[in-house]
Each structure stands twice: as C-alpha cells, then as structure tokens.
VOPAGU-2260 file (C-alpha; in pm, 1 decimal, decimal comma):
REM VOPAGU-2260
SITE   aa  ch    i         X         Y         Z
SITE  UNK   A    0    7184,8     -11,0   -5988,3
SITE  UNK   A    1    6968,7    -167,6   -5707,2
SITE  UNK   A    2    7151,6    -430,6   -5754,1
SITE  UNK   A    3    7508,8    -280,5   -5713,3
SITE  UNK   A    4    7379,5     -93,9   -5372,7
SITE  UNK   A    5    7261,7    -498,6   -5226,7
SITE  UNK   A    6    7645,9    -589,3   -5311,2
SITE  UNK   A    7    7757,5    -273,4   -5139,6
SITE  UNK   A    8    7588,3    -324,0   -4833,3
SITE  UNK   A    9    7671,6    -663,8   -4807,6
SITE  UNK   A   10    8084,8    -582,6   -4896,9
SITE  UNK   A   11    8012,2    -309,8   -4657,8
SITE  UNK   A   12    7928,9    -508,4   -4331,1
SITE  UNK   A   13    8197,9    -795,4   -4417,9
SITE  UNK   A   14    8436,3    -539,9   -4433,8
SITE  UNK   A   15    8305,0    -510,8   -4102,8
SITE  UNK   A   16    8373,1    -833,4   -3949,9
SITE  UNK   A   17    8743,5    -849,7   -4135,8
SITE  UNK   A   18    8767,2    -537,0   -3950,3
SITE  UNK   A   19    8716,5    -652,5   -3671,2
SITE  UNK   A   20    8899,0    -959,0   -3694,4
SITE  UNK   A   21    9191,5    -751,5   -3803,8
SITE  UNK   A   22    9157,4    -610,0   -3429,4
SITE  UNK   A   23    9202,7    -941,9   -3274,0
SITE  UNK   A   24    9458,0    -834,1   -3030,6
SITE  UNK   A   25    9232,6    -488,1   -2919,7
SITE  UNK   A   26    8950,2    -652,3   -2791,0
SITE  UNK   A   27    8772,7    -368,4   -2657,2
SITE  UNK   A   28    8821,0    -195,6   -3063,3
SITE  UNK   A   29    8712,9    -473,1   -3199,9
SITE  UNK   A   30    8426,6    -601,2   -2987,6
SITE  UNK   A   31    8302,2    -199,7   -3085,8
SITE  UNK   A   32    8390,1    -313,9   -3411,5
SITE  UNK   A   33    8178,4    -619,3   -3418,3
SITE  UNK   A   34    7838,0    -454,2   -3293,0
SITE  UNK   A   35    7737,7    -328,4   -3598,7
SITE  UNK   A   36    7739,9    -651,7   -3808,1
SITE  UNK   A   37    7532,9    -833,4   -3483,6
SITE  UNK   A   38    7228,0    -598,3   -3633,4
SITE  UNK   A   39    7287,3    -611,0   -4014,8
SITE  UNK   A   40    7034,6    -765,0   -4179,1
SITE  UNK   A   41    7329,5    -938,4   -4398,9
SITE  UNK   A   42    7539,8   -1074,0   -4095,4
SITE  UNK   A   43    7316,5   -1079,9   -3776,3
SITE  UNK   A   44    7208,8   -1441,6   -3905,8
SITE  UNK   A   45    7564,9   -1548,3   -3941,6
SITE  UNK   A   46    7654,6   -1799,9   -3674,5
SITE  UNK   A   47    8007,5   -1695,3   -3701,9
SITE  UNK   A   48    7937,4   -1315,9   -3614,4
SITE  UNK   A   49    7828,6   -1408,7   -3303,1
SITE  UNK   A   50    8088,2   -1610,5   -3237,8
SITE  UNK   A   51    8333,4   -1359,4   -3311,2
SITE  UNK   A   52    8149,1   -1107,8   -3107,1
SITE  UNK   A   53    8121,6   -1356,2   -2796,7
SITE  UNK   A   54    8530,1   -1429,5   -2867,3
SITE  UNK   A   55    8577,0   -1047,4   -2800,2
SITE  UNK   A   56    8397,7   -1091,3   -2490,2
SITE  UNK   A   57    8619,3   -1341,0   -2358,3
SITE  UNK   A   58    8912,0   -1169,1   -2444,6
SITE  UNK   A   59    8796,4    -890,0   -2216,7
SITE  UNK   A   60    8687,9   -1092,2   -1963,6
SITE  UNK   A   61    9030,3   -1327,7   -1899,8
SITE  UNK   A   62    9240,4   -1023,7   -1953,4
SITE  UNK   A   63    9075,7    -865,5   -1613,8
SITE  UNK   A   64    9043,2   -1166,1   -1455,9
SITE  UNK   A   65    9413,4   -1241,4   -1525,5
SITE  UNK   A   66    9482,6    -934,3   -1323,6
SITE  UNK   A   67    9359,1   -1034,4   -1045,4
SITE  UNK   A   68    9649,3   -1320,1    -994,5
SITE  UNK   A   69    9909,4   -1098,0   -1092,1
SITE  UNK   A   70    9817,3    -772,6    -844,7
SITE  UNK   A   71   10086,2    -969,2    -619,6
SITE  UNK   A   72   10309,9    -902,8    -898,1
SITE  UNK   A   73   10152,6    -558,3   -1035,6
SITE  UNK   A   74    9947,3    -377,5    -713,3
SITE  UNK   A   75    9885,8     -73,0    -941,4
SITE  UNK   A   76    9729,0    -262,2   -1228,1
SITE  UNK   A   77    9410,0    -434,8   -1044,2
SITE  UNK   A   78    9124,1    -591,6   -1185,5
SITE  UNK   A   79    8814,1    -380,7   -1319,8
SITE  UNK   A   80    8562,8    -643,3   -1142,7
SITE  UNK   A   81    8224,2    -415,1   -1284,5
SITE  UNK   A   82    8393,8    -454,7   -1666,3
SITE  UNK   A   83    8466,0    -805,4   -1613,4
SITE  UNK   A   84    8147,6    -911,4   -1498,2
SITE  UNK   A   85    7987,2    -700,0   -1766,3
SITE  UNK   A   86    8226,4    -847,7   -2011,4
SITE  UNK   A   87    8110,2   -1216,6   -1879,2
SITE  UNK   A   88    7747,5   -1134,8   -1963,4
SITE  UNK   A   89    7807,2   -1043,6   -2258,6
SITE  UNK   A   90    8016,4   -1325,5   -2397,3
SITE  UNK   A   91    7748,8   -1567,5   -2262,0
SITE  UNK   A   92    7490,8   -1359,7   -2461,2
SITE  UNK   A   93    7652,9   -1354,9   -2761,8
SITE  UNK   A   94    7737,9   -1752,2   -2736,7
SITE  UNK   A   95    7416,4   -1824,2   -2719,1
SITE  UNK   A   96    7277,0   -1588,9   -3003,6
SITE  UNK   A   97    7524,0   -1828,2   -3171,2
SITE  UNK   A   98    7401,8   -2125,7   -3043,2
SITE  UNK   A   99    7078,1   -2019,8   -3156,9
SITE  UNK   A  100    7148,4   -1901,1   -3513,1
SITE  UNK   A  101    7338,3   -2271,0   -3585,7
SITE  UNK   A  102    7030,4   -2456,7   -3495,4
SITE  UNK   A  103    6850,1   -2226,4   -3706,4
SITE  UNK   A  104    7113,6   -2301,6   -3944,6
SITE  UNK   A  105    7088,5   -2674,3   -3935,3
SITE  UNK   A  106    6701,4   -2625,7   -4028,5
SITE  UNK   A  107    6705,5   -2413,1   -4278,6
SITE  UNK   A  108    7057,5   -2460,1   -4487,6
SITE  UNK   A  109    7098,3   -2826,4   -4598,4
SITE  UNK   A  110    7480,2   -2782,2   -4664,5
SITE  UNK   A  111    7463,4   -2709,2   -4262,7
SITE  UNK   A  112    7544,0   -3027,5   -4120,1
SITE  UNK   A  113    7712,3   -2950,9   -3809,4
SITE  UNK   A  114    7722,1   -2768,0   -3463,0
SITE  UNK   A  115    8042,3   -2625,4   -3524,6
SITE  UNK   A  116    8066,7   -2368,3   -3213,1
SITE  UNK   A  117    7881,3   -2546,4   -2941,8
SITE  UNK   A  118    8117,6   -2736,2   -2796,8
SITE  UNK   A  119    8354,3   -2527,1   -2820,0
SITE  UNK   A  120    8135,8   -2236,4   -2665,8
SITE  UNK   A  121    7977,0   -2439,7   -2384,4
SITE  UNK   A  122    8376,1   -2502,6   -2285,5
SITE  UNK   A  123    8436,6   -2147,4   -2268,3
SITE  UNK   A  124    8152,6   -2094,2   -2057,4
SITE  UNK   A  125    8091,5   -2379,2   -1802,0
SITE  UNK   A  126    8394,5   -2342,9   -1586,4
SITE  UNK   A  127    8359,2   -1954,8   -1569,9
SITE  UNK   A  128    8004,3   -1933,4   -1538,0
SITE  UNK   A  129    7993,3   -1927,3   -1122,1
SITE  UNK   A  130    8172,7   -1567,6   -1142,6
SITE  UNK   A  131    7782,8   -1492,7   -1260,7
SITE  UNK   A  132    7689,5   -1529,7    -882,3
SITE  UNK   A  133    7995,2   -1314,3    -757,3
SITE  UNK   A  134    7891,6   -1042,7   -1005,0
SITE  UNK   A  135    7536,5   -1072,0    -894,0
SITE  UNK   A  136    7614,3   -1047,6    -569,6
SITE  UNK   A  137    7835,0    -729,0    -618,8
SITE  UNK   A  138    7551,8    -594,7    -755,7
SITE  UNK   A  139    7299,9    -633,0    -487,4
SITE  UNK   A  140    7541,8    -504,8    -199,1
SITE  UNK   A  141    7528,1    -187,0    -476,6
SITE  UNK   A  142    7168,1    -205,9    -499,6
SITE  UNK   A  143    7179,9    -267,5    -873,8
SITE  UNK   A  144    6873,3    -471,3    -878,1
SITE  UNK   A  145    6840,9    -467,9   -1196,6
SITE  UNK   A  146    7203,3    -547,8   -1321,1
SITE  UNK   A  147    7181,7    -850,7   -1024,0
SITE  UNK   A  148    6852,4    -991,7   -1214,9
SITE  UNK   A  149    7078,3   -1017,2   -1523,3
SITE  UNK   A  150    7370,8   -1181,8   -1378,1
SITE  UNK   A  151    7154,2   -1440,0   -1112,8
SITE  UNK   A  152    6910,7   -1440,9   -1415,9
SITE  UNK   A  153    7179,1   -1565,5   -1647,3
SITE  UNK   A  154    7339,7   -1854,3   -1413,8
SITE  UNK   A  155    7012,4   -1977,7   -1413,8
SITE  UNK   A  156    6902,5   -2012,3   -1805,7
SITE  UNK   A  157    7206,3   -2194,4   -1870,7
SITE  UNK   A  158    7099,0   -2467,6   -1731,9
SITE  UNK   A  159    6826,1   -2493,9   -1983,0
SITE  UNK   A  160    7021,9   -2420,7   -2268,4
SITE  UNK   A  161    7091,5   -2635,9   -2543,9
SITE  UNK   A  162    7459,5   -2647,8   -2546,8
SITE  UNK   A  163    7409,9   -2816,8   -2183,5
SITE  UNK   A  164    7162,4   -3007,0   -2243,4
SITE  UNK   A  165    7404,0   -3324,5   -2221,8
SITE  UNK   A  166    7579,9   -3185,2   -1935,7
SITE  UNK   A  167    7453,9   -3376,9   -1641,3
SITE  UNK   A  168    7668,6   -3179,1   -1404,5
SITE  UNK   A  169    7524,0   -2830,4   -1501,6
SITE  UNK   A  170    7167,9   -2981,5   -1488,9
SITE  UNK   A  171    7244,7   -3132,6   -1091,4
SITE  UNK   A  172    7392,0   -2813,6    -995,3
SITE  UNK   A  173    7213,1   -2696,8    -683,1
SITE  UNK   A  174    7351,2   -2343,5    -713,4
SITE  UNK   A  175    7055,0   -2303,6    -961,5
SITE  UNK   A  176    6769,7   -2297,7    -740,0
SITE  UNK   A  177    6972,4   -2031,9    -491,9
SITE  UNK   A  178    7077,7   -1816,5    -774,6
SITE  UNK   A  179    6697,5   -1849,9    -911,6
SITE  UNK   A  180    6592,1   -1743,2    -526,8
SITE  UNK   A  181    6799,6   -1430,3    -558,9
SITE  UNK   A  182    6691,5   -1361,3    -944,7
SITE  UNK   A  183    6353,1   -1338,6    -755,8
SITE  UNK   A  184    6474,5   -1100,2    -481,5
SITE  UNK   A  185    6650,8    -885,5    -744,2
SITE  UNK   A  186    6344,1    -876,8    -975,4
SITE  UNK   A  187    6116,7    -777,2    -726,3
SITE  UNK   A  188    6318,1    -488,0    -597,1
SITE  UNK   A  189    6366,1    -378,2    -932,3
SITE  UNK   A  190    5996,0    -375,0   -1004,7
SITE  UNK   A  191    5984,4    -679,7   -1266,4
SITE  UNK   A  192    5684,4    -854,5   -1124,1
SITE  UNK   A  193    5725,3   -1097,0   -1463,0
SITE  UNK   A  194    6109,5   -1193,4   -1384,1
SITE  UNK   A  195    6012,5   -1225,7   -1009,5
SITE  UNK   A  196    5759,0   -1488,9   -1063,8
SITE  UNK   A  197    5967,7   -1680,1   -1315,8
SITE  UNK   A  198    6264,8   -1695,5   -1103,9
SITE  UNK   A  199    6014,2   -1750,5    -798,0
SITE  UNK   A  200    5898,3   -2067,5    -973,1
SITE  UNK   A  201    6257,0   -2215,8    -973,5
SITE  UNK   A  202    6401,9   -2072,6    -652,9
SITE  UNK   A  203    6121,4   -2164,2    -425,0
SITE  UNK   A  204    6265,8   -2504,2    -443,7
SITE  UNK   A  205    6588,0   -2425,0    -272,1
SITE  UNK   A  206    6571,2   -2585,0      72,3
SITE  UNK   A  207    6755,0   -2269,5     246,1
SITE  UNK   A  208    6666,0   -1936,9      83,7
SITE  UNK   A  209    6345,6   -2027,8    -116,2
SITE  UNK   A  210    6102,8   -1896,9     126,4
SITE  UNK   A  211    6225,7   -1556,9      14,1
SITE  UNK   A  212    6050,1   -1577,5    -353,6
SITE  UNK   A  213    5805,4   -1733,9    -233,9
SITE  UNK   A  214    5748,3   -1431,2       9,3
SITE  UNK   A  215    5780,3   -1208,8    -341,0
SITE  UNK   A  216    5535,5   -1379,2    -515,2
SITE  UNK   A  217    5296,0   -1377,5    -178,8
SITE  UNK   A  218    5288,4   -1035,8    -156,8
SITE  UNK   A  219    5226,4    -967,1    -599,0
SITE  UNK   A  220    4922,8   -1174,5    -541,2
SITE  UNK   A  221    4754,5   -1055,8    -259,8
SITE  UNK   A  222    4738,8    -727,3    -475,4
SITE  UNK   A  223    4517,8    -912,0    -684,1
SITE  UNK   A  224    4138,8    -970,6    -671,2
SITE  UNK   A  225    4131,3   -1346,1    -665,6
SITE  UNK   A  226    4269,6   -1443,4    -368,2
SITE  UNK   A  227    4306,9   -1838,0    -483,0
SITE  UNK   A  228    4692,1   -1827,5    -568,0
SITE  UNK   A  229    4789,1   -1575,9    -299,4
SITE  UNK   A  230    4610,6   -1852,2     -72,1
SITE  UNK   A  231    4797,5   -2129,5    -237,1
SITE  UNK   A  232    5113,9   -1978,3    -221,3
SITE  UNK   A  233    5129,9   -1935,3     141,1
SITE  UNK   A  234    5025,3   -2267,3     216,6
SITE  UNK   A  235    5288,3   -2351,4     -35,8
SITE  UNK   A  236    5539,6   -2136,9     170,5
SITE  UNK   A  237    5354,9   -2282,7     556,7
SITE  UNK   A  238    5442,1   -2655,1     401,6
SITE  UNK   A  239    5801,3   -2580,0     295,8
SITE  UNK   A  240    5948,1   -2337,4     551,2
SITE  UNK   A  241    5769,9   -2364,7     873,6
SITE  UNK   A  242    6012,3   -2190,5    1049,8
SITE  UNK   A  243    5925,3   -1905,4     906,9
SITE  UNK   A  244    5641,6   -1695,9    1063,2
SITE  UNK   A  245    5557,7   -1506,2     764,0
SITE  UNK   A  246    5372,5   -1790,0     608,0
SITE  UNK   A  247    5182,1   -1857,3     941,0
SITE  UNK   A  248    5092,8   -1518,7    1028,1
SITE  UNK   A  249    4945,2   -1392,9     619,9
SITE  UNK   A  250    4723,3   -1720,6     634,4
SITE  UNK   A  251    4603,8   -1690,0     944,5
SITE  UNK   A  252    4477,8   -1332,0     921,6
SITE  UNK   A  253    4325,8   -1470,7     601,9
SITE  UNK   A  254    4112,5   -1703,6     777,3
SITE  UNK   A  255    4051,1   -1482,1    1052,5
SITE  UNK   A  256    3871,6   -1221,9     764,3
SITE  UNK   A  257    3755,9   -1515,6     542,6
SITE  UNK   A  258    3546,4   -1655,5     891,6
SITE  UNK   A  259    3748,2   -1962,9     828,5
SITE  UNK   A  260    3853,4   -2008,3    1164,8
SITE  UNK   A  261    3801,9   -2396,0    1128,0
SITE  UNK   A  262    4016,9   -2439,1     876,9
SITE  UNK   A  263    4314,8   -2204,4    1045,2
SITE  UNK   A  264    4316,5   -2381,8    1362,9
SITE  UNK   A  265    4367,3   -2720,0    1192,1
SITE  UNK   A  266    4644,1   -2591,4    1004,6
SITE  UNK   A  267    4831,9   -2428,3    1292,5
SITE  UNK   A  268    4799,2   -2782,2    1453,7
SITE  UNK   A  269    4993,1   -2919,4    1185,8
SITE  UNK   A  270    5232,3   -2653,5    1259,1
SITE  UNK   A  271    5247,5   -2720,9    1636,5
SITE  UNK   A  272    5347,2   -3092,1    1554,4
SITE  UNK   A  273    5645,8   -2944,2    1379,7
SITE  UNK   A  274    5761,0   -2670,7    1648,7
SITE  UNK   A  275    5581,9   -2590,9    1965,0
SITE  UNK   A  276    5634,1   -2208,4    1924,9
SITE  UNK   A  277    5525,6   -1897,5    2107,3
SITE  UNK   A  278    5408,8   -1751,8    1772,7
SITE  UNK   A  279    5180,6   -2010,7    1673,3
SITE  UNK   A  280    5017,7   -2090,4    1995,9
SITE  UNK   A  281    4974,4   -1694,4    2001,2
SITE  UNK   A  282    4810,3   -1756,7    1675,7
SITE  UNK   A  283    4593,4   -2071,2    1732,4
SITE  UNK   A  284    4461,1   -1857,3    2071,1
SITE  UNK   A  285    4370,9   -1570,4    1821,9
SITE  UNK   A  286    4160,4   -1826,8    1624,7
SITE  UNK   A  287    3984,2   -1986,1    1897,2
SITE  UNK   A  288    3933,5   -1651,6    2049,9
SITE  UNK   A  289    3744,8   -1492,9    1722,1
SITE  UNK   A  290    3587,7   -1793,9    1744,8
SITE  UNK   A  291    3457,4   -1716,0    2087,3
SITE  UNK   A  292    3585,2   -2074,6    2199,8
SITE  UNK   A  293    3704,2   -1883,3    2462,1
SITE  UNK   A  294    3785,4   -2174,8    2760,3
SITE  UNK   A  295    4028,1   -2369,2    2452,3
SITE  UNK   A  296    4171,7   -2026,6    2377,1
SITE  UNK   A  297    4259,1   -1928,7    2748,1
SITE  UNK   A  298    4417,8   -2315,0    2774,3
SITE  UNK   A  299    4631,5   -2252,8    2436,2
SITE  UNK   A  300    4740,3   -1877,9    2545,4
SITE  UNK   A  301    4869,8   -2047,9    2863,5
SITE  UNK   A  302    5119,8   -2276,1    2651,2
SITE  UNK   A  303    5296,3   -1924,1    2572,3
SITE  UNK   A  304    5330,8   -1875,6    2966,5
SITE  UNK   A  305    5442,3   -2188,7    3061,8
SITE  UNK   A  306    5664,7   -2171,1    2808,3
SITE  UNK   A  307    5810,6   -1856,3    2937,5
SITE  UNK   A  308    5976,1   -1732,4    2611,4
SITE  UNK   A  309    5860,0   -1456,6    2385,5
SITE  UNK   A  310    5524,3   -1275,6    2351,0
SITE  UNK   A  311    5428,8   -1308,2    2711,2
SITE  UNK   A  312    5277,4    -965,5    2740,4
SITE  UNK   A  313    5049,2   -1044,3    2379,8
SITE  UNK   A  314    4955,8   -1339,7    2609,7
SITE  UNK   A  315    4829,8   -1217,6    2935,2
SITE  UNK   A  316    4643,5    -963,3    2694,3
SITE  UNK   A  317    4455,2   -1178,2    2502,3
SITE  UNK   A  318    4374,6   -1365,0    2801,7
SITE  UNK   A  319    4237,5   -1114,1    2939,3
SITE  UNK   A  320    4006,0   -1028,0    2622,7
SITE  UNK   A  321    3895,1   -1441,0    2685,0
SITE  UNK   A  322    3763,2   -1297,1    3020,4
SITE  UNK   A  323    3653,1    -913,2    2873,6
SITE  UNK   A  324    3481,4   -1018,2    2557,4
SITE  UNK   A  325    3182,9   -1288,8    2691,0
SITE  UNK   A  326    3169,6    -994,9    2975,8
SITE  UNK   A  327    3126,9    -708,9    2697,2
SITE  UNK   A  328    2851,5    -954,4    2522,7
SITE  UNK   A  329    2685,9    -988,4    2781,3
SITE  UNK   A  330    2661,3    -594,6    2919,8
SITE  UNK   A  331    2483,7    -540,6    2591,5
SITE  UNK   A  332    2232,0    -821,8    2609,9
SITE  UNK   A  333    2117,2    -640,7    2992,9
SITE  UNK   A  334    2152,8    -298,5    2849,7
SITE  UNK   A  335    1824,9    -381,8    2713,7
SITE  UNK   A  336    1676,5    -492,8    3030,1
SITE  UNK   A  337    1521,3    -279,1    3309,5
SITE  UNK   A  338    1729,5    -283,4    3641,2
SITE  UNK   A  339    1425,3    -455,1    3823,9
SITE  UNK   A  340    1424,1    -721,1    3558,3
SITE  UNK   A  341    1446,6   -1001,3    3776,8
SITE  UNK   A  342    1756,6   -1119,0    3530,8
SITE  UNK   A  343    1984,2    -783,8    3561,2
SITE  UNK   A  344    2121,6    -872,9    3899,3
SITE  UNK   A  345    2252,3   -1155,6    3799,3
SITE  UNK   A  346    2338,8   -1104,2    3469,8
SITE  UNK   A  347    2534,4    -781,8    3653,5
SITE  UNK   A  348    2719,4   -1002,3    3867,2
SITE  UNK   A  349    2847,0   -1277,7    3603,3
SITE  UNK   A  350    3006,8    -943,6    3384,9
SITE  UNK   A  351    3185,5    -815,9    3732,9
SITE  UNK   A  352    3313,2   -1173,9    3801,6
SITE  UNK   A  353    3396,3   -1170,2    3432,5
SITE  UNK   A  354    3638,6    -854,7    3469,1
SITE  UNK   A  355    3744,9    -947,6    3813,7
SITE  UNK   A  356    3927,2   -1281,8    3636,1
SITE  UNK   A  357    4016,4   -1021,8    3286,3
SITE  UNK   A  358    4169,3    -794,2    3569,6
SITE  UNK   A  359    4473,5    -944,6    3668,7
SITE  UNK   A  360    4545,1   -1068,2    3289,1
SITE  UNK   A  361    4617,4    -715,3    3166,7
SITE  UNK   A  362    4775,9    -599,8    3483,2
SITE  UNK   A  363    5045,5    -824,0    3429,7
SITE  UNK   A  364    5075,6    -735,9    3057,2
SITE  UNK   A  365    5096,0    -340,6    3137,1
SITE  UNK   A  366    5413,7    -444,9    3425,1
SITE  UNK   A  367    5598,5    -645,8    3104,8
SITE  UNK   A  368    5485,4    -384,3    2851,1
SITE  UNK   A  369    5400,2     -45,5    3020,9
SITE  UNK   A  370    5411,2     108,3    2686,7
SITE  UNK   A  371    5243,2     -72,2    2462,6
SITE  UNK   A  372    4905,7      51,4    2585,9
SITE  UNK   A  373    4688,0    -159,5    2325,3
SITE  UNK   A  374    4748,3    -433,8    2547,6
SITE  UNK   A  375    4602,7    -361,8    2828,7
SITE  UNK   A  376    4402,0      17,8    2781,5
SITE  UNK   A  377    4099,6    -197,7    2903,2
SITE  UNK   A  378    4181,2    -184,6    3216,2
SITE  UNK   A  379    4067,3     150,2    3294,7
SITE  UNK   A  380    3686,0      39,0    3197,7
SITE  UNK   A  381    3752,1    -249,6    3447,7
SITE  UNK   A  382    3858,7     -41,4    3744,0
SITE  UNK   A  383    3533,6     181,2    3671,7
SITE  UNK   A  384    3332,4     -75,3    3648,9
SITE  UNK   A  385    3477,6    -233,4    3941,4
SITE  UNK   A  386    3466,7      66,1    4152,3
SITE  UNK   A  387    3868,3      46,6    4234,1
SITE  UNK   A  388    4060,2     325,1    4310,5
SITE  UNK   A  389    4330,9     266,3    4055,4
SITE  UNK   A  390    4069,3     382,6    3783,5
SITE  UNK   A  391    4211,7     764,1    3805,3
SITE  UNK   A  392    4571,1     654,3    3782,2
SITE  UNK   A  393    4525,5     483,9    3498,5
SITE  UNK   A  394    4277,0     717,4    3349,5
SITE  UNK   A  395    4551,2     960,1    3381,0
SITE  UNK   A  396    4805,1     777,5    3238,1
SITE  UNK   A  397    4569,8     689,9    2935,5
SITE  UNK   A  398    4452,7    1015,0    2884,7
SITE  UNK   A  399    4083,0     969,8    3006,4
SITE  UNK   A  400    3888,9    1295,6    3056,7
C-alpha cells in the first residue's frame, strides 16, 4: 500500500510537468503549472523541470518585449515593462537552478554524461541579460530598493556562474563593477547590510561610481566598536576617489578625536599634491590648529584666501581662533596671578594684541556670513575686552544680556 501511494505521488507530479508542457503555448498557465513540480521532492532535482520552468519564463519575457517593437504597429497593446523584467528574473533563476541540478547530476548519476542545457541556457541569457540594469534602474526611480538589489544583484552573479565561465566577454564586461556599485546602493537603502557589503566589495572597483559603496560600507562600520575597517575603508575610499570630500572630511575628524593629528596632516598633503582645494587646505588648517601649530595653520588658512573660491568665511574664522585661542590660554595662565604680579601687565598686553590681530579675522567672516553666527560670536568677548564701542551692537545682535 505504501508502496502504491510512492507511485502515486510520483505519477502525480509528472502529470504535472506533461501538464504543463501540454500548456506550451499559455505561458503564463503553464509557468503556474510548473511551480509545483520545482518543490516536489520527486521532480525539484530534475534538471529538466527547471528547464521547463525557465522556458516559461522566456516565453513571457519575449512576448512583452516583442511588444515593444510593434506599439508602432499596435499603440493600444504596449509592453508590461514591471512583468517583463519580473519575467527576466525569473527565467535567469530558474536556468541556473538548472545549471546547478546538471552538475549535481554529472556527480552523482554515472549514466549523466553531459551538460545538456547549458549552452543552450547561457544563449538564452547572455544577449538579454543588460535589460537586468534597465529593470534595476526602473526600480530605483520607484524606490523599490529591494526589487533593484535583485535585478543589479543578478547582472552581477552571472558573471561568476558556471555556464560563463568560458565566456571571456561576460567576464571583461565593465558593466559589472557599476551594476555591483548600485547592488550596494540598493542594498543599503533597503536595509541589507550583508548584500551591501558584498556588492560593495565588487563595485568599489568601478572607476566612476564606486566611491558610492564604498561610502555604504563607511558608514555600517563606523557603527561598530572596532574602528580598524571603518579606518581602512576610508583611506581605501581617500586613495581611490580623491575628489570626493567625504573620504577626506570622516578621516580627518577621526584623527582630530584619535589625537592623531600627525598622521592627518601627512595624509591631506598627499591630497594637496593631487588637487589644491579649498576643502582640504580648510582641513589641513583644522589639524594644525588642534595642534596648536598655530603660525603653519594661519599660513595654510591663507591658501583658501588667496585662492578666493569657496569657504572664505570658515577661513577668516578659523584664523581668527589662530589669534583667539593662544590669547584664551594665556588669560587662564594670569587668572591665577595677582594684578601686581610683576608678570600680569605684560602677560595682559600680549592677550589684547592677541585679539586686536583675531579682531579683524572674524569681522570679515560676519560681512560674508552675517548669519552664520558660529563663525564669528567671539567677537563680542573681543570688543569687551577691548573696550570698543561696537561691543553693545553686537551684544544685541547675539543676544547678550
């Protein structure tokens, strides 16, 4: 009796497949058909279900895409892009399941001798395969992340698979790495850190869009408590895209909280050899002023100036904290010193001098920012300190009681 129900079953999900077969010209029926046999523990094994399933596919897939040529013909019947796509993915998936199950095939049945459906499959496939990329892209500009990861995610496994690993064309195709970029971008804004940073891996090698994953994976590992690879990836990302400030600006502020001030300003001289931008003298000034080499910083701030670009009010500010900062040191070491100390006096005189030369610094930076106060609030301790009569202007303005 047990016996009798095996045959059953097994009668049961051929029927299946004939079925389907019998369906040949209703591809949509009979790729519904189909699905139940890819799951059955008596035909999911069978290299030829998949085939058959991933033959469905196809059918769906050129009978939209066919539509497209004839809309000049036929305006009224045009081209479900979402199904084809979709229809595309699927037929890939399934020709690889049966890629997969003949090599199994070949190892485990001796009468097995040969790939019958590769070829044949990998044909099918290659010269349709860059409509991956169009349906990935359709599904970014529709914020599908997710569907996008599958689509960009799927251009780029192919050219690992077996049934091209002969193909020397697929394996030089530089579309790989920028499909791999935007797997990365896709993964991330879908919230698959593990997709992100295998797509990362590969796309950070495109020349044009592979700072982006690298960016991805930069910000996944600064969430972590090991700072090593977050580290290494941005001087990954400073090395291969120096154009782009991100890179720069993350390490930088890591050696500015790691007191590794040393080590920034020699790489931001690299950087300078490359491009003599605003940005990173801004940022090599920022160094050199934490580092209280305040006469080098003052001298690097004024390349920004003299350049007469961008971030001219950030320079004039900082500037003027080369000038404010040895002052504000040295207002705490006479705090502690009676005003008949024979040392106040002059100790009194080097901070006014101090915020005389600070004074002019952050006056220019409030006339080209007048609303960014950070940049130059410390002015009003300078007038009062000063004695100038601007102090209750700006004390006004700043909200100073």
């Amino acid at each position: 009796m047990v016996l009798l129900m095996g045959a059953t079953v097994t009668f049961a999900q051929e029927s299946v497949v004939k079925e389907a077969k019998s369906l040949k010209g209703k591809p949509e029926q009979a790729a519904q058909k189909i699905e139940a046999a890819l799951t059955n523990a008596e035909t999911k094994d069978d290299p030829a279900t998949w085939k058959l399933a991933g033959d469905f596919q196809f059918s769906i897939y050129e009978g939209e895409s066919q539509k497209i040529y004839l809309q000049s013909i036929n305006p009224n019947d045009k081209a479900n892009m979402p199904k084809m796509y979709a229809s595309l993915l699927k037929m890939i998936e399934y020709y690889t399941m049966c890629d997969e199950k003949e090599v199994a095939m070949m190892k485990s049945n001796p009468k097995y001798k040969k790939m019958k459906f590769r070829e044949k499959n990998a044909e099918l496939i290659k010269p349709r395969r860059g409509n991956l990329i169009n349906g990935g892209v359709d599904a970014i500009n529709e914020q599908k992340y997710a569907d996008a990861l599958k689509y960009f995610g799927a251009y780029v496994d192919l050219a690992n698979a077996p049934m091209f690993e002969k193909d020397a064309s697929v394996k030089a195709d530089t579309m790989v790495t920028l499909s791999a970029a935007y797997a990365a971008m896709a993964a991330n804004f879908a919230e698959d850190k593990e997709s992100m940073l295998k797509y990362g891996e590969i796309g950070k090698l495109d020349p044009n869009e592979g700072w982006r994953p690298l960016m991805y994976m930069s910000e996944y590992y600064k969430t972590l408590p090991d700072s090593v690879k977050w580290v290494e990836i941005l001087s990954e990302g400073v090395k291969r895209f120096p154009q782009q400030d991100y890179f720069v600006g993350n390490l930088a502020d890591y050696y500015l909280t790691h007191n590794k001030t040393t080590e920034g300003i020699a790489m931001i001289d690299e950087m300078l050899k490359i491009k003599q931008s605003a940005y990173y003298y801004f940022v090599k000034g920022v160094l050199q002023l934490e580092s209280k080499d305040y006469t080098n910083a003052v001298a690097t701030l004024q390349n920004i100036i003299d350049l007469n670009d961008t971030m001219l009010p950030q320079a004039y500010s900082k500037i003027g904290d080369c000038y404010l900062f040895p002052a504000q040191d040295i207002a705490t070491e006479i705090s502690a010193l009676a005003v008949d100390d024979p040392k106040y006096a002059p100790k009194e005189a080097e901070v006014k001098e101090l915020y005389r030369k600070a004074m002019p610094y952050y006056e220019k930076a409030k006339e080209l920012a007048p609303t960014e106060t950070k940049l130059w609030q410390f002015l009003a301790n300078i007038y009062w300190v000063l004695g100038d009569s601007k102090y209750e202007a700006i004390a006004k303005e700043l909200g100073i009681e």
